[in-house]
mmCIF file as Biopython writes it, N, C-alpha, C and O atoms, coordinates in Angstrom:
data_model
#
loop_
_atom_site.group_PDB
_atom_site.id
_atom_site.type_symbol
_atom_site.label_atom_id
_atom_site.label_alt_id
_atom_site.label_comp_id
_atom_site.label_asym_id
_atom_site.label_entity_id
_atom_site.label_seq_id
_atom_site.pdbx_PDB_ins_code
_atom_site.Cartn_x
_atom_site.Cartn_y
_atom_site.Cartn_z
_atom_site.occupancy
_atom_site.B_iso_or_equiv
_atom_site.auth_seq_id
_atom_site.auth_asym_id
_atom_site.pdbx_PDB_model_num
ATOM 1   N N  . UNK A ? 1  ? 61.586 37.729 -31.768 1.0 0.0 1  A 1 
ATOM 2   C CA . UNK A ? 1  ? 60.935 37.611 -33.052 1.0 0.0 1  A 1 
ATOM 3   C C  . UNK A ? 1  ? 61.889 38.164 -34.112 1.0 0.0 1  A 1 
ATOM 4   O O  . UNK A ? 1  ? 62.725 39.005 -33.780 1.0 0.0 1  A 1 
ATOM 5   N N  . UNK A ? 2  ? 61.768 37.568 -35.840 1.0 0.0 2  A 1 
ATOM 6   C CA . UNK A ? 2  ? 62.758 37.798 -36.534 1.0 0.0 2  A 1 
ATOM 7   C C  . UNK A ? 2  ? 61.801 38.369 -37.801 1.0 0.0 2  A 1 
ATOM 8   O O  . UNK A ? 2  ? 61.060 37.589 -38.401 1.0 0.0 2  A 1 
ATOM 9   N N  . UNK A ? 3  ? 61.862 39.459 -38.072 1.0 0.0 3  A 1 
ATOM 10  C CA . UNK A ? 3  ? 61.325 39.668 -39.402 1.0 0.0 3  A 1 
ATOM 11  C C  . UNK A ? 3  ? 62.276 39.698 -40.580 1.0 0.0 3  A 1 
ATOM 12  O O  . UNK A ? 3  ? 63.293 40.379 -40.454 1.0 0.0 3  A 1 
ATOM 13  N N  . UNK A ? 4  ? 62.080 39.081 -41.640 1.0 0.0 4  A 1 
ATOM 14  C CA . UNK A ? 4  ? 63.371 39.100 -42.631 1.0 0.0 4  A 1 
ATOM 15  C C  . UNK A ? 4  ? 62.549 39.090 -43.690 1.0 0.0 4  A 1 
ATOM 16  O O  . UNK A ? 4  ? 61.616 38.292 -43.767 1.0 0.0 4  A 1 
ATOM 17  N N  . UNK A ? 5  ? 62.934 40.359 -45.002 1.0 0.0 5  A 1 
ATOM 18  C CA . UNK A ? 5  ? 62.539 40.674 -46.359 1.0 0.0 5  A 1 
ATOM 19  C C  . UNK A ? 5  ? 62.041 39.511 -46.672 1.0 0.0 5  A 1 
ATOM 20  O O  . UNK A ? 5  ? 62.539 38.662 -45.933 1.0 0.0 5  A 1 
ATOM 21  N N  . UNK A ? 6  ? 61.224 39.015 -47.485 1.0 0.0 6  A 1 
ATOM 22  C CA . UNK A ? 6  ? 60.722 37.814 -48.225 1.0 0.0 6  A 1 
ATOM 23  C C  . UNK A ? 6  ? 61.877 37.965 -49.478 1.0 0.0 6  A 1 
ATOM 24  O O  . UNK A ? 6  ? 61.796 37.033 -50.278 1.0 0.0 6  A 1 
ATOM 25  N N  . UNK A ? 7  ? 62.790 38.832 -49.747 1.0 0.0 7  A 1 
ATOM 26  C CA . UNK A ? 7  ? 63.525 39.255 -51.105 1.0 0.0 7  A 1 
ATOM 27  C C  . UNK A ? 7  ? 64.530 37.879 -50.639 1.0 0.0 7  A 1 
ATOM 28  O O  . UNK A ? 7  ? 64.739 37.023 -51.499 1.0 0.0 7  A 1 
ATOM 29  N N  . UNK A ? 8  ? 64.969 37.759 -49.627 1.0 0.0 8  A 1 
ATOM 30  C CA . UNK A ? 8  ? 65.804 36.834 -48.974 1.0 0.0 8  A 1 
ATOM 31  C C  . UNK A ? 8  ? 65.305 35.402 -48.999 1.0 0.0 8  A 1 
ATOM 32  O O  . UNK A ? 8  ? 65.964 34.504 -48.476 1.0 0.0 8  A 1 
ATOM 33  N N  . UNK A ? 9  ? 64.104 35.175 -49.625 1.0 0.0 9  A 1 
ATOM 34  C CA . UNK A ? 9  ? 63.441 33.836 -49.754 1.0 0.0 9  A 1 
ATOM 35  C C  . UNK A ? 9  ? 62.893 33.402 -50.814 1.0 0.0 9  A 1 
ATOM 36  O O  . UNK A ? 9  ? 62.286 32.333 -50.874 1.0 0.0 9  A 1 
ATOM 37  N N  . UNK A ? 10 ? 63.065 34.239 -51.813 1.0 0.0 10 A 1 
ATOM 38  C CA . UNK A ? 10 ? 62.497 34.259 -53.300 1.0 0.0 10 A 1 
ATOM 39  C C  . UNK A ? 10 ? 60.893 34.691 -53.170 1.0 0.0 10 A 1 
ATOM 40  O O  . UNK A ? 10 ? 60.061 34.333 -54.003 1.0 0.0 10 A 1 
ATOM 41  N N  . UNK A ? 11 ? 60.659 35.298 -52.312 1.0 0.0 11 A 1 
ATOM 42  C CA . UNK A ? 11 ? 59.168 36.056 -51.932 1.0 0.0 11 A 1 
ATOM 43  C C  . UNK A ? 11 ? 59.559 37.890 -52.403 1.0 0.0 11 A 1 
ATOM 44  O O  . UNK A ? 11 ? 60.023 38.662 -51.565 1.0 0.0 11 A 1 
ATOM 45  N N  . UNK A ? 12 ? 59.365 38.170 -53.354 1.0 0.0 12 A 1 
ATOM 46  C CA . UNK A ? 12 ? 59.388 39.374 -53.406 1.0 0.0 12 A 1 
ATOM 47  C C  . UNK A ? 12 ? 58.836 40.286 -52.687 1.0 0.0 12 A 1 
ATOM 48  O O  . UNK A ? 12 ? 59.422 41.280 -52.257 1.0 0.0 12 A 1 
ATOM 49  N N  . UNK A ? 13 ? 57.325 39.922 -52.459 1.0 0.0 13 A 1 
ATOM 50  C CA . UNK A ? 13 ? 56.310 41.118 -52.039 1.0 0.0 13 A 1 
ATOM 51  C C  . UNK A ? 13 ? 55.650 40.214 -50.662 1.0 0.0 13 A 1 
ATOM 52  O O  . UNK A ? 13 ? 54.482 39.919 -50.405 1.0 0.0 13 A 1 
ATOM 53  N N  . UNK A ? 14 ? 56.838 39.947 -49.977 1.0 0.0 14 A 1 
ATOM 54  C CA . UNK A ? 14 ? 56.393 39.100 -48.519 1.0 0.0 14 A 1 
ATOM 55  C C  . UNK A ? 14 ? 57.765 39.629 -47.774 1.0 0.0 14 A 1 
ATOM 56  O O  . UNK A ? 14 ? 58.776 40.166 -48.227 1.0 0.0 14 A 1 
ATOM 57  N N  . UNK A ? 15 ? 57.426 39.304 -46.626 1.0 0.0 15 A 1 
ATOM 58  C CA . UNK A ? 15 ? 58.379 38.778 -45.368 1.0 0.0 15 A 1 
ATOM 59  C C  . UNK A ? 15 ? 58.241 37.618 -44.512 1.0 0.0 15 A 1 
ATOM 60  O O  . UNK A ? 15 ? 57.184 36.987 -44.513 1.0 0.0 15 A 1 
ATOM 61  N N  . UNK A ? 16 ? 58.885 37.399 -44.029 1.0 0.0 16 A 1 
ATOM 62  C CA . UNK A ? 16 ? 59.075 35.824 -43.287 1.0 0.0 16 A 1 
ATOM 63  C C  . UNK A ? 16 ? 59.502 36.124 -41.756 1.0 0.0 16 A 1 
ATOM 64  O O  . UNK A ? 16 ? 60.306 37.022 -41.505 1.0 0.0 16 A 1 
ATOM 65  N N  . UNK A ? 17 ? 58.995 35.426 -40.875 1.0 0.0 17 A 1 
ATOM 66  C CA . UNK A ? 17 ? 58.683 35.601 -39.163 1.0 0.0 17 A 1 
ATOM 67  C C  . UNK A ? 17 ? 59.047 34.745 -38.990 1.0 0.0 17 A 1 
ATOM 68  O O  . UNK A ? 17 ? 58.790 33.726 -39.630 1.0 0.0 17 A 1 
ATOM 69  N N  . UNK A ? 18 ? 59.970 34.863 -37.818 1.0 0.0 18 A 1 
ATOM 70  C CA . UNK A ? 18 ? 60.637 33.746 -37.717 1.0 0.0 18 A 1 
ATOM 71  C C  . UNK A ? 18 ? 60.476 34.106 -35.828 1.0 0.0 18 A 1 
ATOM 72  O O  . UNK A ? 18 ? 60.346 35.236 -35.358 1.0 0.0 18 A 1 
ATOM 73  N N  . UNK A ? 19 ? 60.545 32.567 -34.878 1.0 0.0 19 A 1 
ATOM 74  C CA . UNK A ? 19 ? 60.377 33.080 -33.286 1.0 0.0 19 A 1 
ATOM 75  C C  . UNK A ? 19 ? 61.161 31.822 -32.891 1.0 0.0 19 A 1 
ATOM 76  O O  . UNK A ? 19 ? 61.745 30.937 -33.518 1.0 0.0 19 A 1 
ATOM 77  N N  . UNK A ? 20 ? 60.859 32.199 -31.138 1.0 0.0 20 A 1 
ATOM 78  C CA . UNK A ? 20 ? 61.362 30.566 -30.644 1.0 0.0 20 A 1 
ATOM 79  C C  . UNK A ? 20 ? 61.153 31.605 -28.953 1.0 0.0 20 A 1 
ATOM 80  O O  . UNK A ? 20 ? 61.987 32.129 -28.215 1.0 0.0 20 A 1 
ATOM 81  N N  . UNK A ? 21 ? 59.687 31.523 -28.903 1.0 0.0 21 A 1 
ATOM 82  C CA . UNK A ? 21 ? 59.137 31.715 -27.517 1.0 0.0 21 A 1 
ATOM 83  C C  . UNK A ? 21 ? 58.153 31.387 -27.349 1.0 0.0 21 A 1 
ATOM 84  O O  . UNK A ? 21 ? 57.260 31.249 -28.186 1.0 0.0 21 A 1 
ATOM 85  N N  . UNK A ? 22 ? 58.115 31.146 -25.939 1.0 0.0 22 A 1 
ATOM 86  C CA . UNK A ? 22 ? 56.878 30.639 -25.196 1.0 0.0 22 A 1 
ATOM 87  C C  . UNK A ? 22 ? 55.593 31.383 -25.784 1.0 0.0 22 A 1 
ATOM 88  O O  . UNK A ? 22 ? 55.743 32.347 -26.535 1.0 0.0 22 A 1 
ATOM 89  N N  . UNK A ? 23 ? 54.180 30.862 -25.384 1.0 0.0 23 A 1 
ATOM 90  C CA . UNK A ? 23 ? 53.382 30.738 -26.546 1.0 0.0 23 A 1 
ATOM 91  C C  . UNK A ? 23 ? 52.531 32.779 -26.438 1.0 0.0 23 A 1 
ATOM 92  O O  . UNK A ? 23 ? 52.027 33.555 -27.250 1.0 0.0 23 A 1 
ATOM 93  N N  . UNK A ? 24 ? 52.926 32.797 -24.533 1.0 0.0 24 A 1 
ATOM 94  C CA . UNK A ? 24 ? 52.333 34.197 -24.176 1.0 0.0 24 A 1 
ATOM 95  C C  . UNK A ? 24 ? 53.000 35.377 -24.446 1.0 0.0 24 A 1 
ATOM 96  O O  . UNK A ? 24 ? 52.448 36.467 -24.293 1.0 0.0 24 A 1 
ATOM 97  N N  . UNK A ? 25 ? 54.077 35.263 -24.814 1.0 0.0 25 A 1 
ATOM 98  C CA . UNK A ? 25 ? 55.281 36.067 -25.457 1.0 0.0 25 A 1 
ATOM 99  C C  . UNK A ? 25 ? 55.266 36.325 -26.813 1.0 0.0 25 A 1 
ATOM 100 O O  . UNK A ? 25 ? 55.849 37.251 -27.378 1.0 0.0 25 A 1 
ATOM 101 N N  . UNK A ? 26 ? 54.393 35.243 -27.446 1.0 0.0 26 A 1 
ATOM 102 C CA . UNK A ? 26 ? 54.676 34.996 -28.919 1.0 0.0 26 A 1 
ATOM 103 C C  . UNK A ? 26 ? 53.645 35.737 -29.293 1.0 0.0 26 A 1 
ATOM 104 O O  . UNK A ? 26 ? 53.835 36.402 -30.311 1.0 0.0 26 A 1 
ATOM 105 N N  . UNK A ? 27 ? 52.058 35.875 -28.507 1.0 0.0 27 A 1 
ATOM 106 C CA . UNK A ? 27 ? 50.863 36.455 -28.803 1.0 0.0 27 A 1 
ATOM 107 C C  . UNK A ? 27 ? 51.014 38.001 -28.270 1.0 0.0 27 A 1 
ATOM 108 O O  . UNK A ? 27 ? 50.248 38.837 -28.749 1.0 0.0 27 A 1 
ATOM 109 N N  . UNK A ? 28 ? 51.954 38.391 -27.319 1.0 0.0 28 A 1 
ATOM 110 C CA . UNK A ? 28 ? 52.219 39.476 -27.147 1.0 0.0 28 A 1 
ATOM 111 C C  . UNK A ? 28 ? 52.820 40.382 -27.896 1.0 0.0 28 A 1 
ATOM 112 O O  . UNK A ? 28 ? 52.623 41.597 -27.931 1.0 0.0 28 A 1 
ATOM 113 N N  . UNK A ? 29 ? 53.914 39.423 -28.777 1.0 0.0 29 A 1 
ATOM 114 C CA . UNK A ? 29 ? 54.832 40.179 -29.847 1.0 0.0 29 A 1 
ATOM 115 C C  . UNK A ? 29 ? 54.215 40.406 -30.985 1.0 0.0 29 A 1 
ATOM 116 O O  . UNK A ? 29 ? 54.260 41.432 -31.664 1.0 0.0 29 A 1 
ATOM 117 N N  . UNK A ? 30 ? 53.586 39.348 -31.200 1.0 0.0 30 A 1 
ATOM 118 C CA . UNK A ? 30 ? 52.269 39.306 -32.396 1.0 0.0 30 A 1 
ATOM 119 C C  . UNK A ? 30 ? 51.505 40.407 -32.722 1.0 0.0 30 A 1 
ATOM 120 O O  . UNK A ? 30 ? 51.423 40.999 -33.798 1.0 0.0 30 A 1 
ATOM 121 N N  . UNK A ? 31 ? 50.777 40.680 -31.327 1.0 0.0 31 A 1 
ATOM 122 C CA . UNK A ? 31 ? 50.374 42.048 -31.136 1.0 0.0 31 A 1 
ATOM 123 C C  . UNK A ? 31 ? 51.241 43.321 -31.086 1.0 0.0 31 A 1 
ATOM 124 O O  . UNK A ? 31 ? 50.873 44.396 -31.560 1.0 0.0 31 A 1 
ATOM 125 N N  . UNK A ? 32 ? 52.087 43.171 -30.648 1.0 0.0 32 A 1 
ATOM 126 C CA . UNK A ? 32 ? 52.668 44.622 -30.779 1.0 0.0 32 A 1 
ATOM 127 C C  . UNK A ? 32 ? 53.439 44.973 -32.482 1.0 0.0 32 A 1 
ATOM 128 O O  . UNK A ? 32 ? 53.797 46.029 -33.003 1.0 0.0 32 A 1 
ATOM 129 N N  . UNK A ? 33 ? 53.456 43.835 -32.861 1.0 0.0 33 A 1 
ATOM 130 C CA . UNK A ? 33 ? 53.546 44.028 -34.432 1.0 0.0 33 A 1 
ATOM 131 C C  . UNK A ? 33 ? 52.887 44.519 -35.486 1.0 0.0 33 A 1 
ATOM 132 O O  . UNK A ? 33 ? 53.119 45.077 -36.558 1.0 0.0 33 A 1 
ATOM 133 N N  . UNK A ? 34 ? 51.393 43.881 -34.414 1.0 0.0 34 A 1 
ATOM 134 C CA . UNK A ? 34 ? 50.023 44.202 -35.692 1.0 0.0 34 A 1 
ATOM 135 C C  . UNK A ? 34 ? 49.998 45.278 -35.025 1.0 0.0 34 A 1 
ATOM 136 O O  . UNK A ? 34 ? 49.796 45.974 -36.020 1.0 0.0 34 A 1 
ATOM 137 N N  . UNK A ? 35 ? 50.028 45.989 -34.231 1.0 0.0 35 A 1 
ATOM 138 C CA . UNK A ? 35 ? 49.490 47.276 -33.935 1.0 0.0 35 A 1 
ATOM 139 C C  . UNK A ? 35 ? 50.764 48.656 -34.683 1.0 0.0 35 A 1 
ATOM 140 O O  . UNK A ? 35 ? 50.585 49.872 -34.745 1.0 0.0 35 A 1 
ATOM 141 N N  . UNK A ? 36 ? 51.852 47.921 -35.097 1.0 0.0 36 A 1 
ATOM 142 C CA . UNK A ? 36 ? 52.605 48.745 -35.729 1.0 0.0 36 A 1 
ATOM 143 C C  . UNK A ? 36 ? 52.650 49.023 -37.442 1.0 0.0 36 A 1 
ATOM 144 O O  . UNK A ? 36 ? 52.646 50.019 -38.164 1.0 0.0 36 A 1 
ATOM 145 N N  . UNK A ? 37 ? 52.690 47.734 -37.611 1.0 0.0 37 A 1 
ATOM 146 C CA . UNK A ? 37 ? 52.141 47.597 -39.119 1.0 0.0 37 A 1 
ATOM 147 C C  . UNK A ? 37 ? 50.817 48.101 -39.237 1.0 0.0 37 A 1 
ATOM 148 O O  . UNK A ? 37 ? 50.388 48.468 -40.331 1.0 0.0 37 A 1 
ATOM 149 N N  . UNK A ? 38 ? 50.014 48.155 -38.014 1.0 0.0 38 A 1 
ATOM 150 C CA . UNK A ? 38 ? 48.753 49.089 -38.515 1.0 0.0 38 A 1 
ATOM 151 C C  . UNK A ? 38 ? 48.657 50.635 -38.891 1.0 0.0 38 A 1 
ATOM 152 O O  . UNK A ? 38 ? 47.671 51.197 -39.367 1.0 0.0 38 A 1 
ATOM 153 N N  . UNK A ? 39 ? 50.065 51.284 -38.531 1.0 0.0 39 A 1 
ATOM 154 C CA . UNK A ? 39 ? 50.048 52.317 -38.550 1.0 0.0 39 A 1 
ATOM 155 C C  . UNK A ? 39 ? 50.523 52.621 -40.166 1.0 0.0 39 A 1 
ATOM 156 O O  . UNK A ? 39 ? 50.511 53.784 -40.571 1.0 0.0 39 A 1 
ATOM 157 N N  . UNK A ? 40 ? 50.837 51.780 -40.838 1.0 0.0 40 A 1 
ATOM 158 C CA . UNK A ? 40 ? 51.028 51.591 -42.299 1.0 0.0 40 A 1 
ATOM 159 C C  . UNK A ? 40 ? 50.020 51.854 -43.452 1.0 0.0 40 A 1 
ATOM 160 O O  . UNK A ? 40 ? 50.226 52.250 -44.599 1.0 0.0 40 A 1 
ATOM 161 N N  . UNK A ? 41 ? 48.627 51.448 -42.675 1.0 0.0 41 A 1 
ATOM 162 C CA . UNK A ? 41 ? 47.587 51.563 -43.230 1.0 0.0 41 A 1 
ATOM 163 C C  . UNK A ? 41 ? 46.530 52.894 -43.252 1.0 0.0 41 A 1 
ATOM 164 O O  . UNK A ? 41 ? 45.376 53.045 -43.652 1.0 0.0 41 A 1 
ATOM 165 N N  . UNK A ? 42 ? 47.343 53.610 -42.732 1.0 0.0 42 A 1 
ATOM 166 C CA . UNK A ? 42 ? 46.805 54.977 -42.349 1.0 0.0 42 A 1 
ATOM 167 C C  . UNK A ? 42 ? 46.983 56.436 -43.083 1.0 0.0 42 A 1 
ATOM 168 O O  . UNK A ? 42 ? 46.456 57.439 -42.600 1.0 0.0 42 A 1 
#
């Protein structure tokens, strides 16, 4: 998985995800993302 600034896409206040895996890998990484960015909200 690729996270890259949205500053790099003319998205200021974004980022952009970028992948190229199978679909159980992709929901796994998914998750371990949201559970990190959740700690943002705290």
């Amino acid at each position: 998985m690729l996270l890259v600034p949205g500053s790099r896409f003319e998205l200021p206040c974004g980022a952009r995800l970028g992948y190229c895996a199978s679909e159980d890998v992709l929901r796994e990484g998914l998750k371990l993302l949201g559970e990190a960015l959740a700690e943002f909200d705290r």
